[in-house]
N, C-alpha and C positions, 0 to 999 in steps of 0.2 A: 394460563389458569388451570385450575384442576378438571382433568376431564375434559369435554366436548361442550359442557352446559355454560348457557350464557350464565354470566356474575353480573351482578351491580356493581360500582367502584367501592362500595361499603361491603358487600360482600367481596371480594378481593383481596382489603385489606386483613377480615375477619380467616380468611383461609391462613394468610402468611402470621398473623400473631397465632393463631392455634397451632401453628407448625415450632412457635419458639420465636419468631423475632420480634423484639421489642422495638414499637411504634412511641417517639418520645411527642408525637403532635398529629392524629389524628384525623385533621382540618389539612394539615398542609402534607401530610400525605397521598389525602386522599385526589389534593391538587396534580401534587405530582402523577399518579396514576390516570387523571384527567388527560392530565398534557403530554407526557412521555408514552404511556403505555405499561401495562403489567409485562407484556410479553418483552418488549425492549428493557425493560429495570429485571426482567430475572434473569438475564444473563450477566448480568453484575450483584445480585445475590447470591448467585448459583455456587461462586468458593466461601461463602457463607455456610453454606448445607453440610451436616457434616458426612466425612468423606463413607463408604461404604466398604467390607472387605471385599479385596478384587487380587483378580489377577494381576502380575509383577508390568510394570509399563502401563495399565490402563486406569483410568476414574472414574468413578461411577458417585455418585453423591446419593445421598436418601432426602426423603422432604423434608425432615424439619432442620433446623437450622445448629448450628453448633453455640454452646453458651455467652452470652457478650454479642450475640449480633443484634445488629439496628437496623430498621429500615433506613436511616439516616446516612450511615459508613455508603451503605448502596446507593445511594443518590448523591453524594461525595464522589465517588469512584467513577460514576457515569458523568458528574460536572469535570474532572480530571480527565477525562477519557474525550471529551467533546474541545476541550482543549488542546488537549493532544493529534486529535484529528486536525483540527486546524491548523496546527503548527509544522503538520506533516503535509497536507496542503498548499501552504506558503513555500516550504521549500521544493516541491515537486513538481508547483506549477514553472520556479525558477530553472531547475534542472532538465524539466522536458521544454523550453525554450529555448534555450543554450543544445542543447542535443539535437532539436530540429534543426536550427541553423548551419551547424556543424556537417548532417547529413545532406541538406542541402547545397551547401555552397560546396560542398567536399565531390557531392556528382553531377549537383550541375554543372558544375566547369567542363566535365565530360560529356554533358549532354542536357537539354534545358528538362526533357523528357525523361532523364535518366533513370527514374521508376520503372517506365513501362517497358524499359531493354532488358532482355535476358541476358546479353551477353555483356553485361555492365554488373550482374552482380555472378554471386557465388553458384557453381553448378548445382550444388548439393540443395538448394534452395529454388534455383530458375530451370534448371532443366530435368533435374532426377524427377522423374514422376514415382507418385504416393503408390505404392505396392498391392494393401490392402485397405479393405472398408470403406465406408462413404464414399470417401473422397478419388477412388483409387482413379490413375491412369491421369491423374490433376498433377501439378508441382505446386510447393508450398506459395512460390510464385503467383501462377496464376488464385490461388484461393486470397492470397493478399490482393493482388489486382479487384478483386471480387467484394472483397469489403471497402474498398477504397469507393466504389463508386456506388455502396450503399451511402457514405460519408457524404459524397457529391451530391446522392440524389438528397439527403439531407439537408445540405445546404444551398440548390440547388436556386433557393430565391435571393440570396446572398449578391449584391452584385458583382464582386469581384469574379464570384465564381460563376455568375453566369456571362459575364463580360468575357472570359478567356476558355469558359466553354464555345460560346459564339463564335469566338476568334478563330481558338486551335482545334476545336473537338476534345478536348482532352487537356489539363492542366498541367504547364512546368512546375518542376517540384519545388521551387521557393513559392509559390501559389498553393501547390496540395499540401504544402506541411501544417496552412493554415486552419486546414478543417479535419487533419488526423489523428487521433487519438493518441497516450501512449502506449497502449496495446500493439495500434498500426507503426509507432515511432521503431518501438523497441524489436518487433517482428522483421521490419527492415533492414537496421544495423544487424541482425542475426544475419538476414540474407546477404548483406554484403560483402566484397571481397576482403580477402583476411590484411592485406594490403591497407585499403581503406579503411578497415574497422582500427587497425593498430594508428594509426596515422593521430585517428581522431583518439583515441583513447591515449597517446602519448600526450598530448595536450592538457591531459588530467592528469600527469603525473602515471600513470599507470601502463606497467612493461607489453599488456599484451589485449588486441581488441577482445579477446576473449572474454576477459575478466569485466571490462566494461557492460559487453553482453550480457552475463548473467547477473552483474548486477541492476541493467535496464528492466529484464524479467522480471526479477524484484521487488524492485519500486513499481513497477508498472502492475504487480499486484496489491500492494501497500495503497496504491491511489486508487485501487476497487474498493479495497477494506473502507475508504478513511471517506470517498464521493457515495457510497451506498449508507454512509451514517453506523456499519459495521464497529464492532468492538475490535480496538487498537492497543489495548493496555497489554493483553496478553493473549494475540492473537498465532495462531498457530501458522506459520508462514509457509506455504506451502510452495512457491517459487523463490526454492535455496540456493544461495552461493553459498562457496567456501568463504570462509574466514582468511582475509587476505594475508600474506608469509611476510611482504613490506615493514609491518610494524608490530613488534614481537606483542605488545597489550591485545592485541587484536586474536591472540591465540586462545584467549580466555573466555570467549565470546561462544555464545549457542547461537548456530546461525539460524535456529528454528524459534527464536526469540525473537521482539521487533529491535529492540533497541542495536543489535548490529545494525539495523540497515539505518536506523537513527546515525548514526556515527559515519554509513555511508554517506547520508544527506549530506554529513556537515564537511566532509572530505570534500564533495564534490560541490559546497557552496563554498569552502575558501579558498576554490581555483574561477569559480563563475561571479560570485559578489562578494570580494573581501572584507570591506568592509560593512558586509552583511549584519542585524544585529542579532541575527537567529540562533546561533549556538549560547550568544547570554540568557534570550528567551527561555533556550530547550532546558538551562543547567535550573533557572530558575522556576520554571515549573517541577523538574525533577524535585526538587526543595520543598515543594508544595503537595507531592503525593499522600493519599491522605489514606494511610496507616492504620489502620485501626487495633483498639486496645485490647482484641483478642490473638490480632496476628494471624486471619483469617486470608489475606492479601499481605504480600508485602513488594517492596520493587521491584525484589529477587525474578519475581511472576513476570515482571514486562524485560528483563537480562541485563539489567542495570548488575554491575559486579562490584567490588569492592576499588574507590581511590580512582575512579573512572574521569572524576573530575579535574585533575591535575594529570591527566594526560597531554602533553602537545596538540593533540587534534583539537581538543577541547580548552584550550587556556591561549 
């Protein structure tokens, strides 16, 4: 809202039409700011506003809105955008399913405990201890250890996990993958050995664990953005892969846009559920982005590129 002063939902609205956007309904605007929030819907007006003169690479917007905007196109965008989330969702929760498995059954066979061995994963991760700040004189190790058993204490009334804390003191990792995040997923396959990491990431089609890694990073922030109810349309990605060299479309791609890692999902759901129906879902909603007649948004904003649809990944 403007300033620090409480608003009514009528005052609210009366700020954003004095600023230039046209309200085609009033009543069901006013719903919407009931239900959603002003502060949640202006960040889906916000490429509405028109843009300000700035320095080269940055944006700054001013309040009032650019000609041809609707409160309407905004609430469009945020019903497209809640969509989108879900859909990213669906695929993520399949892909960190299939990745815990894989980590699991890949070290437990090494050991049922194989989390809590240093000498089972990577040195640069289990034994180099942190140099400076906070943490220093830790290994990335032991700070993982550290949140694992924040998760534990977490779930800690769960029976499983108090059955095989009873048991062992401490949980084998086809037990702990059940209550890990993919933050703690993806942190792991970092730590582990380069060995291990390729083994599994050759199973996806993909030459080196490296590349799986950073694209675990990734998605493992895309499911912050997408579980925190965060704006996904055209969110600024800040845990980047490169653009993979495999498949030359792929070079055309800003990887500080979502939609690469859109395209990652779907890579990696047509080696985990083929006949998944998610990438007709994804082409289909893309179809449905809802455009508006000033050209204030356009796909371009979430890295959708030209002919992306008749790619092989996608068809």
């Amino acid at each position: 809202m403007a300033g620090t002063d409480w608003k009514s939902f009528a005052d609210q609205l009366q700020i954003l039409k004095d600023r230039g956007l046209t309200v085609g309904d009033d009543t069901r605007a006013i719903g919407y700011l009931e239900k959603i929030g002003y502060y949640c819907l202006s960040g889906y007006w916000y490429p509405f506003r028109a843009p300000k003169a700035q320095p080269v690479g940055l944006v700054f917007r001013e309040d009032h809105f650019l000609p041809g905007s609707t409160f309407e196109d905004a609430v469009a965008l945020y019903a497209f955008d809640r969509k989108l989330r879900l859909l990213a969702l669906d695929a993520l929760e399949r892909i960190e399913r299939a990745i815990r498995v894989d980590v699991a059954h890949l070290l437990g066979r090494l050991d049922c405990f194989a989390q809590y061995d240093p000498a089972l994963l990577h040195g640069n991760f289990a034994r180099r201890a942190i140099r400076k700040g906070y943490n220093a004189g830790k290994t990335e190790h032991q700070l993982w250890l550290g949140h694992q058993e924040k998760l534990i204490h977490r779930s800690r009334k769960q029976h499983f996990v108090a059955h095989n804390m009873n048991k062992h003191g401490r949980l084998p990792i086809w037990v702990a993958i059940e209550i890990w995040d993919f933050g703690a997923l993806s942190r792991l396959f970092a730590g582990m050995n380069i060995k291990d990491q390729d083994a599994i990431a050759a199973s996806y089609g993909l030459g080196t664990g490296r590349e799986l890694e950073q694209w675990l990073r990734s998605l493992s922030y895309l499911r912050n953005v997408a579980a925190h109810h965060s704006r996904m349309w055209n969110v600024n990605v800040l845990e980047l892969s490169p653009a993979p060299q495999f498949d030359q479309n792929w070079q055309s791609l800003a990887n500080a846009r979502p939609f690469m890692y859109f395209c990652i999902m779907r890579f990696l759901l047509a080696r985990i559920s083929p006949n998944f129906s998610w990438g007709e879902r994804f082409k289909a909603l893309m179809a449905e982005f809802p455009e508006p007649a000033n050209k204030a948004v356009t796909a371009a904003d979430f890295g959708l590129v030209q002919g992306w649809e008749v790619w092989p990944l996608w068809t």
